[in-house]
ZAMARGU-4260 file (C-alpha; in steps of 0.2 Angstrom, whole numbers, plus 5000, padded with zeros to 4 digits):
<rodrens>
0) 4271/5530/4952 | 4278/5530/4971 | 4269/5546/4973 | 4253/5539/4966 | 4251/5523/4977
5) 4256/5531/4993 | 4275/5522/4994 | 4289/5529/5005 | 4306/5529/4998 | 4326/5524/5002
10) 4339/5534/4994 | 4355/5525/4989 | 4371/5533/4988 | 4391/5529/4986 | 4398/5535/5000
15) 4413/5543/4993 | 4415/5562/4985 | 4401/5571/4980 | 4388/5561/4991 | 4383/5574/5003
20) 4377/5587/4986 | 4370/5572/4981 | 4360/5566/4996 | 4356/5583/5001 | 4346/5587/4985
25) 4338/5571/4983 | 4331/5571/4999 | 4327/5589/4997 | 4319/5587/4980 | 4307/5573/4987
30) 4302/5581/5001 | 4295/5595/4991 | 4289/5584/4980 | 4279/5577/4995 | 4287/5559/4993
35) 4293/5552/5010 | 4310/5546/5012 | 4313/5531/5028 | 4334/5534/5026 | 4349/5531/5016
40) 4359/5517/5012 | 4376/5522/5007 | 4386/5512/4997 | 4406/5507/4994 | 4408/5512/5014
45) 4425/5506/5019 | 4426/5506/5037 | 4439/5520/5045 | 4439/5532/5029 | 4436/5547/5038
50) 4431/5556/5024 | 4414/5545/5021 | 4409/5544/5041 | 4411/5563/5039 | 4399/5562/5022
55) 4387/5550/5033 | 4387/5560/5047 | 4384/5577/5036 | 4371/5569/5027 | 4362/5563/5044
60) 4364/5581/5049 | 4358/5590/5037 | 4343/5580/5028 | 4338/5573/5045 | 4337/5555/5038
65) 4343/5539/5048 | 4358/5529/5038 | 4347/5515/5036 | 4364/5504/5031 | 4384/5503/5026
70) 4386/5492/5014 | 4406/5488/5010 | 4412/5481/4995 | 4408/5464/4991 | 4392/5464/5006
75) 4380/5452/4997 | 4369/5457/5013 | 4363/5471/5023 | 4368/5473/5042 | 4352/5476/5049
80) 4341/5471/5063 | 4325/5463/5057 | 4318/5476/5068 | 4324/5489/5059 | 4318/5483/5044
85) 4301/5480/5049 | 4301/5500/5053 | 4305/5504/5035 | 4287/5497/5031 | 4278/5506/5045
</rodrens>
């Protein structure tokens, strides 16, 4: 259905182990699918946890996708810019 009416896509993902396989394949899988991705919003991030900065930052790296948000346990909202929102819809 995305595919069929022309929609770009976000991937969600926990931060935590196992994220960069899954992030990686995803992304990977959509993009030969020829269904756009904007970014990723990465989920249970708990600030100072080296290994999920590193899982952000490899998934950064080797998808090429933005980290569209953090989102911490118990956020009720996302920490975004309206600006950056609006981008997701360009």
């Amino acid at each position: 259905m995305v595919k069929r009416l022309g929609l770009s896509s976000v991937i969600v993902a926990d931060a935590g182990l196992g994220t960069i396989n899954y992030v990686v394949l995803t992304a990977e899988y959509m993009k030969n699918h020829g269904l756009p991705v904007k970014g990723v919003i990465f989920n249970q991030c708990h600030p100072g946890d080296v290994m999920e900065e590193d899982n952000i930052f490899m998934c950064e790296h080797l998808t090429g996708l933005p980290t569209i948000a953090k989102i911490k346990p118990g956020d009720t909202e996302l920490e975004i810019s309206a600006e950056d929102l609006m981008r997701l819809y360009d």
